[in-house]
PDB file of N, CA, C and O in Angstrom:
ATOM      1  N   UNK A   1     -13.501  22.803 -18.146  1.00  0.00           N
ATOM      2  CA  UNK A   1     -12.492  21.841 -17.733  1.00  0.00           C
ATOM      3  C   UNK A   1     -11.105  22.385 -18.075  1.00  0.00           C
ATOM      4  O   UNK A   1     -10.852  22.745 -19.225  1.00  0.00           O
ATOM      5  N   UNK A   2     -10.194  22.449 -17.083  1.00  0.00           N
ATOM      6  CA  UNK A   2      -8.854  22.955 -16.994  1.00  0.00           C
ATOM      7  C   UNK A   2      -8.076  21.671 -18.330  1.00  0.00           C
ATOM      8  O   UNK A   2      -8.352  20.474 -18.400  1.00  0.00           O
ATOM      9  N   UNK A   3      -7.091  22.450 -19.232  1.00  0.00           N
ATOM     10  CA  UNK A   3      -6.482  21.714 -20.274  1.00  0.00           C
ATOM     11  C   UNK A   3      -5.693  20.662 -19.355  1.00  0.00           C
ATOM     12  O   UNK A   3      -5.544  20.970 -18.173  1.00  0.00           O
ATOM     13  N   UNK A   4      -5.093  19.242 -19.892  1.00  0.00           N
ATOM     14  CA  UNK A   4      -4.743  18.557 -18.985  1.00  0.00           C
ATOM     15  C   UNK A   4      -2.984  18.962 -19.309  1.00  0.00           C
ATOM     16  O   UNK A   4      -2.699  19.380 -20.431  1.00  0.00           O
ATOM     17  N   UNK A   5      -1.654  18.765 -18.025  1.00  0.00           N
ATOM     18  CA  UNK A   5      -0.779  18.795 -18.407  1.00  0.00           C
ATOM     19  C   UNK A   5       0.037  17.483 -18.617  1.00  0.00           C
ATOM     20  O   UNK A   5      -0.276  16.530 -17.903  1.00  0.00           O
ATOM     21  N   UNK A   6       1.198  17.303 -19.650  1.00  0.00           N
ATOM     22  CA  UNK A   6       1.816  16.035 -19.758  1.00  0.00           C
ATOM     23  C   UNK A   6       2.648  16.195 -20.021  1.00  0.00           C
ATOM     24  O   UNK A   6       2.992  16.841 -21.011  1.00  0.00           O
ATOM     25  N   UNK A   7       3.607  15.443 -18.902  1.00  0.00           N
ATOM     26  CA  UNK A   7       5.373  15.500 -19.302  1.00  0.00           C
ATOM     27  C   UNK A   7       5.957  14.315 -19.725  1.00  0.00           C
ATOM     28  O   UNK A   7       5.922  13.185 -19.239  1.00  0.00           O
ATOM     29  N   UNK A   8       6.309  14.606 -20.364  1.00  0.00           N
ATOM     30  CA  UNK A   8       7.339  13.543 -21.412  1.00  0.00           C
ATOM     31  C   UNK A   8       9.051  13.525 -20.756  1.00  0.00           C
ATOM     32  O   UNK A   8       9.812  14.393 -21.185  1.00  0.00           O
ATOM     33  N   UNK A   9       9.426  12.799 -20.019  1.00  0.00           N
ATOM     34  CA  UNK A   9      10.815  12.699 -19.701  1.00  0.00           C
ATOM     35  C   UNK A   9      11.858  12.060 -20.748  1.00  0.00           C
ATOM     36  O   UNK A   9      11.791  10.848 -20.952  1.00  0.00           O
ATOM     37  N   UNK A  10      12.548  12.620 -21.230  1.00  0.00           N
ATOM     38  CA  UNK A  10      13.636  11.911 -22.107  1.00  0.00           C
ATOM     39  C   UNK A  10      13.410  12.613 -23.541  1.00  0.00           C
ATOM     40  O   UNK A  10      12.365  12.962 -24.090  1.00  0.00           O
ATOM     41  N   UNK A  11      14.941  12.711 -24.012  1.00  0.00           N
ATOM     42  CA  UNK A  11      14.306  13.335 -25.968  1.00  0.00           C
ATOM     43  C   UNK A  11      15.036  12.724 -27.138  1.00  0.00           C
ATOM     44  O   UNK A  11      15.212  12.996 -28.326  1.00  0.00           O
ATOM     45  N   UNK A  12      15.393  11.759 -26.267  1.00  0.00           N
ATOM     46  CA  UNK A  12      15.358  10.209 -26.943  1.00  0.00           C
ATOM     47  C   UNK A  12      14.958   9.856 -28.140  1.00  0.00           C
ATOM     48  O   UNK A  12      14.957  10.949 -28.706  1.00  0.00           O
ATOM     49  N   UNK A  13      14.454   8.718 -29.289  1.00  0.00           N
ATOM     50  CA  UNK A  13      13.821   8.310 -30.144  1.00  0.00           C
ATOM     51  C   UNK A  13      12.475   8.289 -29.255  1.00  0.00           C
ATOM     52  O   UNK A  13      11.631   9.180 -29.353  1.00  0.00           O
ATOM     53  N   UNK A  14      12.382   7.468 -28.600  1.00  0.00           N
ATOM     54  CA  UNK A  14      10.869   6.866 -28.013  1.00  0.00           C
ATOM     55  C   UNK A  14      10.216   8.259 -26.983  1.00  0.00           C
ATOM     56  O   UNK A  14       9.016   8.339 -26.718  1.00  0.00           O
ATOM     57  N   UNK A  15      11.100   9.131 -26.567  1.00  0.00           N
ATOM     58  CA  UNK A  15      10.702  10.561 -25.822  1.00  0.00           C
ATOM     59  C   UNK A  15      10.115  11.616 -26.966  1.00  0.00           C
ATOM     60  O   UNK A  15       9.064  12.215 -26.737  1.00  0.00           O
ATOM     61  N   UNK A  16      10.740  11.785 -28.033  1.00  0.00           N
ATOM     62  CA  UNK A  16      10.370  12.549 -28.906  1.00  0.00           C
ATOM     63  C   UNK A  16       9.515  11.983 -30.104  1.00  0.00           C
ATOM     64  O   UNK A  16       9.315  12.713 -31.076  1.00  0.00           O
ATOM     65  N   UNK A  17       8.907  10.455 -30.055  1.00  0.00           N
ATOM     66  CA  UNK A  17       7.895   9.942 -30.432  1.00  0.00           C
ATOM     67  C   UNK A  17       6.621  10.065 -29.777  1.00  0.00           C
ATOM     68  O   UNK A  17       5.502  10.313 -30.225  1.00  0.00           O
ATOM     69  N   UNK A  18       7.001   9.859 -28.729  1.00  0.00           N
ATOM     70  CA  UNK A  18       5.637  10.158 -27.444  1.00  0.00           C
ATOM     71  C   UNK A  18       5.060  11.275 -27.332  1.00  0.00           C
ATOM     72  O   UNK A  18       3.913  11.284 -26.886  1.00  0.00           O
ATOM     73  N   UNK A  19       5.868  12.823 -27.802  1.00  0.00           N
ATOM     74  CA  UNK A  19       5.404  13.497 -27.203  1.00  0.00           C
ATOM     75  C   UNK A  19       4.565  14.313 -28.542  1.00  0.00           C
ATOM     76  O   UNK A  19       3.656  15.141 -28.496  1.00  0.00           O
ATOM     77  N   UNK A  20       5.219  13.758 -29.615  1.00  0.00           N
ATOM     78  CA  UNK A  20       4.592  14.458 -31.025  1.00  0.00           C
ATOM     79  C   UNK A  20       3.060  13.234 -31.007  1.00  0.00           C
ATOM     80  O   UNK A  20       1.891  13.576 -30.828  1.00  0.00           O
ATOM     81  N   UNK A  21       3.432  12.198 -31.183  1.00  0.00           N
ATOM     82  CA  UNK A  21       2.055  11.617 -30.554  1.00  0.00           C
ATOM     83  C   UNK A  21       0.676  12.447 -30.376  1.00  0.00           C
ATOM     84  O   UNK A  21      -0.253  12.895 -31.049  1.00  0.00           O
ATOM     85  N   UNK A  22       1.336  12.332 -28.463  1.00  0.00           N
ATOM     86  CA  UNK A  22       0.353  12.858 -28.083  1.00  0.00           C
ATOM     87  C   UNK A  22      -0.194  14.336 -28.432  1.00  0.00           C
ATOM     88  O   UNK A  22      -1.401  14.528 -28.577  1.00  0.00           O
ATOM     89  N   UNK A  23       0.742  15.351 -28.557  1.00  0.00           N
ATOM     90  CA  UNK A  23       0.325  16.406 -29.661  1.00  0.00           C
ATOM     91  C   UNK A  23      -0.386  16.439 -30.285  1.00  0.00           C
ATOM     92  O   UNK A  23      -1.289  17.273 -30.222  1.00  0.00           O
ATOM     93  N   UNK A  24      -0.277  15.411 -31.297  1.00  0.00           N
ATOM     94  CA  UNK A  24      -1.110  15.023 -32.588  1.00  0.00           C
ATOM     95  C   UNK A  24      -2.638  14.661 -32.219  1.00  0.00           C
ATOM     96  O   UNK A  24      -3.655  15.275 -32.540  1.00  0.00           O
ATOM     97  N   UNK A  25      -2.506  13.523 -31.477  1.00  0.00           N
ATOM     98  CA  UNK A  25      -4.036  12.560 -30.959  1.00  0.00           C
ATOM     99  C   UNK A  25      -4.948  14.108 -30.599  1.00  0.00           C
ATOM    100  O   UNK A  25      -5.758  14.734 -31.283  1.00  0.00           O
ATOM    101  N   UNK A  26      -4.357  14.369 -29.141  1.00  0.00           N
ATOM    102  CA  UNK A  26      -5.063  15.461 -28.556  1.00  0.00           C
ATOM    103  C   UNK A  26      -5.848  16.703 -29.478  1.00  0.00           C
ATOM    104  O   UNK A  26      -6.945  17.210 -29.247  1.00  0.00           O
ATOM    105  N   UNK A  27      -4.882  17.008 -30.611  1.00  0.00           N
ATOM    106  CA  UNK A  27      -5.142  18.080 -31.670  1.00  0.00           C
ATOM    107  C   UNK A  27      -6.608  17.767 -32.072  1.00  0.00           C
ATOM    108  O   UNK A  27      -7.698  18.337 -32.027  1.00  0.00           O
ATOM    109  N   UNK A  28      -6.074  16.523 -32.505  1.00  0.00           N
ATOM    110  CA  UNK A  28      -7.422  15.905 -33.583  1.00  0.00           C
ATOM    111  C   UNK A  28      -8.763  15.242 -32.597  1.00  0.00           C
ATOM    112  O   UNK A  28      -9.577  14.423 -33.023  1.00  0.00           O
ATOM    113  N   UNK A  29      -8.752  15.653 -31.604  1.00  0.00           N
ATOM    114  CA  UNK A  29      -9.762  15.551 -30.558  1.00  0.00           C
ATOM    115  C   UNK A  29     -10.484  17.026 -30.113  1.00  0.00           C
ATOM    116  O   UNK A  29     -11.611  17.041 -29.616  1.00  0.00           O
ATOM    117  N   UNK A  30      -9.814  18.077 -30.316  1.00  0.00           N
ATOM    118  CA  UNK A  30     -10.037  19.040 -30.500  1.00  0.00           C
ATOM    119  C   UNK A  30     -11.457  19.883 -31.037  1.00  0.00           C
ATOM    120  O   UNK A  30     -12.043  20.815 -30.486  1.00  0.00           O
ATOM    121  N   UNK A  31     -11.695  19.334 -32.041  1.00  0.00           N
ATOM    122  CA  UNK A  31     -13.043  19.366 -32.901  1.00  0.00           C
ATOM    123  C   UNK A  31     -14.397  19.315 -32.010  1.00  0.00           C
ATOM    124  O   UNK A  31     -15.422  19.959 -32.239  1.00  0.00           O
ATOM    125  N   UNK A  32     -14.152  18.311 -30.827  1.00  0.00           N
ATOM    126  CA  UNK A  32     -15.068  17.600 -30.141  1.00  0.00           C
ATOM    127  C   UNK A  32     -14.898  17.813 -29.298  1.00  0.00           C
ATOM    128  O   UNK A  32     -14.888  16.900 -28.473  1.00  0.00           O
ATOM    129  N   UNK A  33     -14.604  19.340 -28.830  1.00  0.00           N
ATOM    130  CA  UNK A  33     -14.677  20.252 -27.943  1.00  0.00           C
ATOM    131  C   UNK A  33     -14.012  19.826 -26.356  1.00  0.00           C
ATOM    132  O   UNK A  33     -14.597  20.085 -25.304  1.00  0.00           O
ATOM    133  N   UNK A  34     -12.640  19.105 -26.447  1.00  0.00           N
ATOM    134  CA  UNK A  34     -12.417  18.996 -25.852  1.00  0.00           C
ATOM    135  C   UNK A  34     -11.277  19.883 -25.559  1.00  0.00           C
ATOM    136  O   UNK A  34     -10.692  20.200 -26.595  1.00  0.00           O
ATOM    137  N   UNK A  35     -10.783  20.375 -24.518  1.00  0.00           N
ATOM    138  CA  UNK A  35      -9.250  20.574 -24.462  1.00  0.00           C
ATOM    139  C   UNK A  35      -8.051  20.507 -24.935  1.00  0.00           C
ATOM    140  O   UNK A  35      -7.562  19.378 -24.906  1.00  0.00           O
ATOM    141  N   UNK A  36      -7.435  21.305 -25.347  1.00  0.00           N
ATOM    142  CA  UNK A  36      -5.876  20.754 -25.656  1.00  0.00           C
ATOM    143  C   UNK A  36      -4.807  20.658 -24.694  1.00  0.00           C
ATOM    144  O   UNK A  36      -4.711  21.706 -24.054  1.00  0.00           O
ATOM    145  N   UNK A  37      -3.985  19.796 -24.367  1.00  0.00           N
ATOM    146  CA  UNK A  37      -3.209  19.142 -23.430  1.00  0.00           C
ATOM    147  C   UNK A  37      -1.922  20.079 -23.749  1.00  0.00           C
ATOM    148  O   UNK A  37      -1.669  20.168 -24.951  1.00  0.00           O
ATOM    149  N   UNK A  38      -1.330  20.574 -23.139  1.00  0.00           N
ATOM    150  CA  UNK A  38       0.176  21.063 -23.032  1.00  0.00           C
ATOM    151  C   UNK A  38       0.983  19.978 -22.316  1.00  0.00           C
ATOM    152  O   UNK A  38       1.074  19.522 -21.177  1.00  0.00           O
ATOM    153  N   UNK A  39       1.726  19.706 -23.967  1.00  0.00           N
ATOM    154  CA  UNK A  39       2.715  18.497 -23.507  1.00  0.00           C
ATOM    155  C   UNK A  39       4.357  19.345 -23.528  1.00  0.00           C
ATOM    156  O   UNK A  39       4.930  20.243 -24.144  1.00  0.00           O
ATOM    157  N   UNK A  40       4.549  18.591 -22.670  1.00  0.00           N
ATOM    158  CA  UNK A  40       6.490  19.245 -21.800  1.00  0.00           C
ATOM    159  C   UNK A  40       7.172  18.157 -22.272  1.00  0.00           C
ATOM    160  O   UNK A  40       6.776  17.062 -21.873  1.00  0.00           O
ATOM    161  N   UNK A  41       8.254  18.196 -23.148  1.00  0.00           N
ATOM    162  CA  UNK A  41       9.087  17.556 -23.265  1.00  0.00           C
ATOM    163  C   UNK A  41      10.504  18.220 -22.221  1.00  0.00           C
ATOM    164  O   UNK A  41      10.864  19.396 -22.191  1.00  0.00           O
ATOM    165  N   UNK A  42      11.218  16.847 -21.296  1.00  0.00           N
ATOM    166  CA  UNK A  42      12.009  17.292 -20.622  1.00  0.00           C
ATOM    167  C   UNK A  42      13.483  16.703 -20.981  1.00  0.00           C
ATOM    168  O   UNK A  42      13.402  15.476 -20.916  1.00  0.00           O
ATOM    169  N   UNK A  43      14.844  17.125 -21.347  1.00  0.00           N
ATOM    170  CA  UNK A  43      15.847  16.664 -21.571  1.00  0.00           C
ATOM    171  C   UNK A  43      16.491  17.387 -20.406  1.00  0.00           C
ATOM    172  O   UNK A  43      16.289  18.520 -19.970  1.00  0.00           O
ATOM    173  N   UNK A  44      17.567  16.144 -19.902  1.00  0.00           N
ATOM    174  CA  UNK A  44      18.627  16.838 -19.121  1.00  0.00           C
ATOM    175  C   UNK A  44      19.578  17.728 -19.644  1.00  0.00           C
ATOM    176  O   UNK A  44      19.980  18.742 -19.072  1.00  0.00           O
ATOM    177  N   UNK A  45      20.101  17.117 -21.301  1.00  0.00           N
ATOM    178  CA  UNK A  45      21.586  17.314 -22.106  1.00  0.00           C
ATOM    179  C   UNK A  45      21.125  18.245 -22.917  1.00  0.00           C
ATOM    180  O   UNK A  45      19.990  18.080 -23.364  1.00  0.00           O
ATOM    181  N   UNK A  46      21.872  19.415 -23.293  1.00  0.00           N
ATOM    182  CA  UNK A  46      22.025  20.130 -24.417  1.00  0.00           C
ATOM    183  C   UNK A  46      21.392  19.805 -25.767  1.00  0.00           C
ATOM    184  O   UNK A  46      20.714  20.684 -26.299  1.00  0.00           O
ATOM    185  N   UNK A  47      21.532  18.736 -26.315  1.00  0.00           N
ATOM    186  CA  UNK A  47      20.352  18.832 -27.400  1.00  0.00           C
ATOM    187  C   UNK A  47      19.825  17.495 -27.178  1.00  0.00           C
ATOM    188  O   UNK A  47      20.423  16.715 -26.437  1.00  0.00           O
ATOM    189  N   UNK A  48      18.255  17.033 -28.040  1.00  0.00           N
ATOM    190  CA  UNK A  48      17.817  16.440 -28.361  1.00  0.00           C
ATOM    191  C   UNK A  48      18.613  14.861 -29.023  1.00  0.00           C
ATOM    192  O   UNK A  48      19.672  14.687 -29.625  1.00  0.00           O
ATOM    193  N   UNK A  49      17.686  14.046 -28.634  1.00  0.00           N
ATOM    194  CA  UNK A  49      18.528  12.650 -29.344  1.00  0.00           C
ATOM    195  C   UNK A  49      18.892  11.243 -28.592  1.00  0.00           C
ATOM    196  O   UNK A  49      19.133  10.082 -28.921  1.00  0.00           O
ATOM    197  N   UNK A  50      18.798  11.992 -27.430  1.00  0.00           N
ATOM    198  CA  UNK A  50      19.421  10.713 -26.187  1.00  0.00           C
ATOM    199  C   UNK A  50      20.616  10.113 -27.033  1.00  0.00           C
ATOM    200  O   UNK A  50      21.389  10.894 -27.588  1.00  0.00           O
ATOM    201  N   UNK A  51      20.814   8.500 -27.165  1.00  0.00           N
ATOM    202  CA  UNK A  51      21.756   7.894 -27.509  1.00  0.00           C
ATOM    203  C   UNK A  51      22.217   8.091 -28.976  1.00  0.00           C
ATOM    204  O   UNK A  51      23.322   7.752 -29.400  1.00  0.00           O
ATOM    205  N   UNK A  52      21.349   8.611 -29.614  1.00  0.00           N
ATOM    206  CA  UNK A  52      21.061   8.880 -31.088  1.00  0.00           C
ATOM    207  C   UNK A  52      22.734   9.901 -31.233  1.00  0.00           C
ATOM    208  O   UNK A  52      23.432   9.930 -32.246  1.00  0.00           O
ATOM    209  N   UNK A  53      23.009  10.598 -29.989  1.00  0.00           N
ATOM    210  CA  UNK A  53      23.951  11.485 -30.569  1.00  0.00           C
ATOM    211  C   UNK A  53      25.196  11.322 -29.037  1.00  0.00           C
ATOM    212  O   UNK A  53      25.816  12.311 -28.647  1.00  0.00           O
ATOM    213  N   UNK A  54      25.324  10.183 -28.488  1.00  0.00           N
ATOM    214  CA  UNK A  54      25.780   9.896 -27.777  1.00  0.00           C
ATOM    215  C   UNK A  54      27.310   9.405 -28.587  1.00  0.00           C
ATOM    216  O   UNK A  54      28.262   9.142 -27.851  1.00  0.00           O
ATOM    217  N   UNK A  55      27.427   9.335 -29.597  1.00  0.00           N
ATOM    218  CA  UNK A  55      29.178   9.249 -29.532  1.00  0.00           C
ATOM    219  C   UNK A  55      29.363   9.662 -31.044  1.00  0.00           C
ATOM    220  O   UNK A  55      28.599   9.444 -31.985  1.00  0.00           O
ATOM    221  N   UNK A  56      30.462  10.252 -31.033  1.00  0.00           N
ATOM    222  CA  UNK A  56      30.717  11.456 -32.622  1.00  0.00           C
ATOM    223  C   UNK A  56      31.369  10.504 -33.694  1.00  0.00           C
ATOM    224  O   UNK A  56      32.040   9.474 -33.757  1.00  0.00           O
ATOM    225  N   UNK A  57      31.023  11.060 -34.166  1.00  0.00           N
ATOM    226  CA  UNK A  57      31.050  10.247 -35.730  1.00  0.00           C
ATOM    227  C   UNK A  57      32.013  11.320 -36.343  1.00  0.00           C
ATOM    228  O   UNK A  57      31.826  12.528 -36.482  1.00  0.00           O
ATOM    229  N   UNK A  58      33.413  10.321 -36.769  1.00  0.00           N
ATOM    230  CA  UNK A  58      34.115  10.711 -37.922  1.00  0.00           C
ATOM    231  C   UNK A  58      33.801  12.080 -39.103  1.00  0.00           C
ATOM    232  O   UNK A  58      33.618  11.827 -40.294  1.00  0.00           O
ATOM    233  N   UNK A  59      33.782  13.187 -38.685  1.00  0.00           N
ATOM    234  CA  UNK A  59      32.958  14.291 -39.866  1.00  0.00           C
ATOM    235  C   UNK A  59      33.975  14.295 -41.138  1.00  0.00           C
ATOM    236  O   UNK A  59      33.661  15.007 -42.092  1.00  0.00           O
ATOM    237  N   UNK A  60      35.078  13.599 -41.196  1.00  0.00           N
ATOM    238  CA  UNK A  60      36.002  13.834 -42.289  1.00  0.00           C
ATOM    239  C   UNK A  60      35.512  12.104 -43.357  1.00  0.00           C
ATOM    240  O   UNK A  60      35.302  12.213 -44.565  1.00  0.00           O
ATOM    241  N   UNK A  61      35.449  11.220 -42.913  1.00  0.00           N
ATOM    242  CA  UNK A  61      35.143  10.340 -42.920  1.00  0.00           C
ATOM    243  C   UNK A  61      33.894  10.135 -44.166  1.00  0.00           C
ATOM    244  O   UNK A  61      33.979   9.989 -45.386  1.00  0.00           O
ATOM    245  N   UNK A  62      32.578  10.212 -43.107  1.00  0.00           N
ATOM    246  CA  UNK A  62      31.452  10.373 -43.092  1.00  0.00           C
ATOM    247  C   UNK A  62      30.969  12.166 -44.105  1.00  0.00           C
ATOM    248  O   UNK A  62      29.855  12.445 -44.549  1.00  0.00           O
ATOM    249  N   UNK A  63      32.081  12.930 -44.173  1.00  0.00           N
ATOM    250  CA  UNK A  63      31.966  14.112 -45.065  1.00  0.00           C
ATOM    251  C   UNK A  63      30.370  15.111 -44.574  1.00  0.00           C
ATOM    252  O   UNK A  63      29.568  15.664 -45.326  1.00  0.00           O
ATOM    253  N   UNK A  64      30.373  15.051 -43.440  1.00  0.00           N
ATOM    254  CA  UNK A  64      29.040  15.182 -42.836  1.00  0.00           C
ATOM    255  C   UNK A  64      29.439  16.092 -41.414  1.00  0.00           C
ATOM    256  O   UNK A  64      29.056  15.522 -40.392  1.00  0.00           O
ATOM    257  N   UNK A  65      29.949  17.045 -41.245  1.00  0.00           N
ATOM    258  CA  UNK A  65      30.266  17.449 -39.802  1.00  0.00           C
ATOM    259  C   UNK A  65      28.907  18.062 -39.120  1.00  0.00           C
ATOM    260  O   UNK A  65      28.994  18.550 -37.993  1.00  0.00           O
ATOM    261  N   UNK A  66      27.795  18.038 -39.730  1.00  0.00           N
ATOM    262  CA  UNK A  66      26.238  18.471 -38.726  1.00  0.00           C
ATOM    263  C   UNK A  66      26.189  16.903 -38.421  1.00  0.00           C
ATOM    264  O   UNK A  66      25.083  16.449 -38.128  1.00  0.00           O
ATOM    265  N   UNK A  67      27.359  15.968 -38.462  1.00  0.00           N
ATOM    266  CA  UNK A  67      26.218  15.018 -37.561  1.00  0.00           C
ATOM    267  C   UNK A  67      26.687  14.419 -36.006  1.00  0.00           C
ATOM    268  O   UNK A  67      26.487  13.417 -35.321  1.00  0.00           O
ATOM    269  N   UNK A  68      27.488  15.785 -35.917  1.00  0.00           N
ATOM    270  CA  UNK A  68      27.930  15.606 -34.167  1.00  0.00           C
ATOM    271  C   UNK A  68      26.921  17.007 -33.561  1.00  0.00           C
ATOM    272  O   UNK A  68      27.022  17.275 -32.364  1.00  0.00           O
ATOM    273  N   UNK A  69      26.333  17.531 -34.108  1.00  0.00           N
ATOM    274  CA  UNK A  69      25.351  18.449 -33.981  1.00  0.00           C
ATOM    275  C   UNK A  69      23.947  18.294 -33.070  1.00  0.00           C
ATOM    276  O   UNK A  69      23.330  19.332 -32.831  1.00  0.00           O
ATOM    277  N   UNK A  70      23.559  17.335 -32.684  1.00  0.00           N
ATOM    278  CA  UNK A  70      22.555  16.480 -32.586  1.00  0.00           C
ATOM    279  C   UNK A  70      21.336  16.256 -33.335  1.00  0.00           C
ATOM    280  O   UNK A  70      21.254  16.682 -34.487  1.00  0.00           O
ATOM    281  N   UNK A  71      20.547  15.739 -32.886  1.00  0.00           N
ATOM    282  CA  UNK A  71      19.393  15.882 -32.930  1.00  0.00           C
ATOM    283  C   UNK A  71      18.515  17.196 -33.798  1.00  0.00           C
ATOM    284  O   UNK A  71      17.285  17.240 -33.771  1.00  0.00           O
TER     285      UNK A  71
END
């Protein structure tokens, strides 16, 4: 049986929950001779995060300048 493929759209909170997920489940199914699934995570934007890194935060402020960095 051909491994199954799965795309994950978005790398979001809930995109980059989904796709470690399913990673995970599939892994641990593994044992029981099944297949492992090649999961695709797809982002349009430069890094990871979706809204998570959608507007910059004060780095002088906040004393933190990796957190316009993303994801």
């Amino acid at each position: 049986m051909a491994a199954m493929k799965i795309a994950v759209v978005g790398s979001g909170t809930a995109g980059c929950a989904c796709a470690s997920l399913l990673a995970k489940t599939y892994k641990s199914q593994t044992a029981a001779g099944a297949s492992v699934p090649k999961v695709l995570l797809i982002e349009q934007g430069e890094v990871l995060g979706g809204q998570a890194t959608s507007s910059n935060l004060d780095a002088e402020k906040y004393s933190a300048s990796f957190l316009n960095d993303g994801v």
